[in-house]
DOLOMI-956403 format. One line per field, with one value per residue (C-alpha): chain; y, x negated, z. Coordinates in steps of 0.02 Angstrom, whole numbers. Layout:
<rs>
chain	[A; ...]
c2	[Y; ...]
c1	[X; ...]
c3	[Z; ...]
</rs>
This chain:
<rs>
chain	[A; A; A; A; A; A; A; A; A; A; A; A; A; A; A; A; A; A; A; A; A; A; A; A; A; A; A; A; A; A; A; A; A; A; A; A; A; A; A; A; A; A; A; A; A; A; A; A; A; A; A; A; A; A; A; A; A; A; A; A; A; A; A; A; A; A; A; A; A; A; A; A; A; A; A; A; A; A; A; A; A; A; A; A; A; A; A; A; A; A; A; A; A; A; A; A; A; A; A; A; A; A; A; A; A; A; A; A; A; A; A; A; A; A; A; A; A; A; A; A; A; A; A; A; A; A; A; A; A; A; A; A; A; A; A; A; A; A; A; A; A; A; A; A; A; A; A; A; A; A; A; A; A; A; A; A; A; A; A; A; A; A; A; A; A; A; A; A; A; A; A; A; A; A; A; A; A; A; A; A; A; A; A; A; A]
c2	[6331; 6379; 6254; 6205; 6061; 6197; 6288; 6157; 6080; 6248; 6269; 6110; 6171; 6310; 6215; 6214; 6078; 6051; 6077; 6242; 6295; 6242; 6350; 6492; 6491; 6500; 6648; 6621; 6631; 6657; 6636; 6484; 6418; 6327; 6201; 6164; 5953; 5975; 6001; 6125; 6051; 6013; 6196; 6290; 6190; 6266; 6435; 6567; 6660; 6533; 6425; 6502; 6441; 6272; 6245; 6278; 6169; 6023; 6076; 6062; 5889; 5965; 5901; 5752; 5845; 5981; 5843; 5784; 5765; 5931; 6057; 6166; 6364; 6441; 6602; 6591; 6693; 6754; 6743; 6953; 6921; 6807; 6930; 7062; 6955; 7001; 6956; 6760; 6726; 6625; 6534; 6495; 6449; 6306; 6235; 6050; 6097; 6242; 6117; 6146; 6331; 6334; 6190; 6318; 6468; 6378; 6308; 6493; 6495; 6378; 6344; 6175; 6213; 6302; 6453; 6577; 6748; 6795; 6680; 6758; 6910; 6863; 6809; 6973; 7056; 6960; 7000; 7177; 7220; 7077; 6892; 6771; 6653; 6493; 6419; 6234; 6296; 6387; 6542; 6682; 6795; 6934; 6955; 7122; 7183; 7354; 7347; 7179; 7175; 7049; 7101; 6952; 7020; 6897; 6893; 7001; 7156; 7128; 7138; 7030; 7095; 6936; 6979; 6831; 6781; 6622; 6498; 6343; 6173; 6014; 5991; 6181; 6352; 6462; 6677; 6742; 6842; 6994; 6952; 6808; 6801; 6757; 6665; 6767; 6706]
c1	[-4261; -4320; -4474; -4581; -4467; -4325; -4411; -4477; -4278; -4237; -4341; -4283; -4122; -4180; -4262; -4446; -4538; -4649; -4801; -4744; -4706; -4887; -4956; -4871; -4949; -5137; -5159; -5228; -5397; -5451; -5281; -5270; -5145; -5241; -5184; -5219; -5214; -5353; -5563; -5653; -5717; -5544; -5477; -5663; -5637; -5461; -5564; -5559; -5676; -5769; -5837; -6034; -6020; -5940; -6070; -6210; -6145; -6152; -6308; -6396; -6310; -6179; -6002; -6005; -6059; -5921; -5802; -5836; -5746; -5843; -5772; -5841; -5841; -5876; -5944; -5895; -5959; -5872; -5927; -5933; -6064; -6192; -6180; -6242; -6402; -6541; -6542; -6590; -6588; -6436; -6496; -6660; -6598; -6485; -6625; -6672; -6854; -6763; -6645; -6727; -6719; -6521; -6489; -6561; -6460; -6297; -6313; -6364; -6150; -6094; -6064; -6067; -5893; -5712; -5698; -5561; -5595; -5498; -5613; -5753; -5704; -5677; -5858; -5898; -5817; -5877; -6047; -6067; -6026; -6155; -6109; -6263; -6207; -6344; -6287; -6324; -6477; -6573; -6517; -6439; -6318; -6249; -6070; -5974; -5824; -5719; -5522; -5460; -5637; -5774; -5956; -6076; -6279; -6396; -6594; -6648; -6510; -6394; -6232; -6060; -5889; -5745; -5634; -5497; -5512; -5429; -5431; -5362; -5453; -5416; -5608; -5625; -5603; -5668; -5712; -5718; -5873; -5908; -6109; -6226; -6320; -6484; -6621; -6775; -6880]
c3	[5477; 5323; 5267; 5135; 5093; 5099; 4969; 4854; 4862; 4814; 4675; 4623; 4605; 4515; 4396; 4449; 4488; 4650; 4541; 4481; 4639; 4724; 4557; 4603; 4796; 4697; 4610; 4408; 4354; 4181; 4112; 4203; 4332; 4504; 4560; 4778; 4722; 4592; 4628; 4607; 4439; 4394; 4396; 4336; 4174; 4145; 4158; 4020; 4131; 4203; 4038; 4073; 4247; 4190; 4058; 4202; 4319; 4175; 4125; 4315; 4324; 4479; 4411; 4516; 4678; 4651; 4617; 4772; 4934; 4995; 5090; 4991; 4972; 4785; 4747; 4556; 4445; 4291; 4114; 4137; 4277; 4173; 4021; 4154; 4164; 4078; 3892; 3865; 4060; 4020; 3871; 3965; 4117; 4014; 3950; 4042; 4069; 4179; 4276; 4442; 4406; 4378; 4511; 4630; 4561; 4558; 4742; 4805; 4765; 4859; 5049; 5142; 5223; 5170; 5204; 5156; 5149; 5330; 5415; 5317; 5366; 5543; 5536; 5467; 5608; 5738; 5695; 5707; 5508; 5430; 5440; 5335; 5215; 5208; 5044; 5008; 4889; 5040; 5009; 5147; 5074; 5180; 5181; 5230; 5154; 5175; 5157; 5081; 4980; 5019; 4954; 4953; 4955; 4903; 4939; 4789; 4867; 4722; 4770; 4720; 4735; 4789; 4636; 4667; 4840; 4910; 4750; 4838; 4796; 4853; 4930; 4970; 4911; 4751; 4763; 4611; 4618; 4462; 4504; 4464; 4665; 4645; 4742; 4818; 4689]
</rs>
């Protein structure tokens, strides 16, 4: 029977190690390998695409919460998806009289639970077409998807395309999303 023990005593032999081989099961993100063992934080850090999103989560004081034991599901925006925001949004947003403000955007991205994007789209399915998101910030996003693609639409009707889906973390799961979802107001 060919196992997961089988195949990391394989790559062995090849030369790889067990930590190159878990790698390889995650797919990159921002020119960075995932690793399955490592947080959410943990991996988002190693980023290329992700240092906006990092920088936020510092700023609304949410490393420790995202480090945590979770599960948690992601919606990460890339750096792509802030610059689509309008001019200074970013910059303002970073600010700490506007903590409350970014706290509230950040958490509209993240879900109380793991969820991988079959079961999301199980969920999709199950519902008729439209399965809501409630996010740990109050929001309700609306998932659908069409094919292998997962659209997220958030309270204001902007919509978020699941770029990378299935980012293994070891307290949940990261989507990398091209669009910054946003509360209703």
């Amino acid at each position: 029977m060919f196992t997961y023990k089988t195949l990391t005593a394989a790559a062995l032999i090849a030369g790889l190690s067990a930590p190159a081989l878990q790698a390889a099961e995650n797919p990159m993100v921002g020119g960075a390998a995932m690793y399955a063992d490592k947080n959410i934080v943990e991996n988002a850090v190693n980023s290329a695409d992700h240092t906006t999103l990092v920088a936020a989560v510092k700023a609304a004081g949410l490393v420790e919460t995202l480090s945590g034991e979770g599960p948690f599901t992601v919606f990460a925006p890339t750096n792509a998806a802030f610059d689509m925001l309008q001019k200074g949004t970013v910059e303002s947003l970073l600010q700490p009289d506007n903590k409350d403000a970014l706290t509230k955007v950040l958490t509209c991205h993240v879900v109380a639970a793991e969820a991988m994007a079959d079961a999301i789209k199980t969920m999709i399915d199950d519902d008729g077409g439209s399965h809501p998101v409630p996010t740990v910030g109050g929001c309700t996003l609306q998932a659908t998807y069409d094919g292998d693609t997962i659209m997220l639409e958030d309270e204001r009707g902007r919509t978020a395309t699941v770029t990378i889906a299935n980012v293994d973390q070891s307290n949940g799961v990261i989507h990398v999303i091209d669009t910054v979802l946003l509360p209703a107001q």
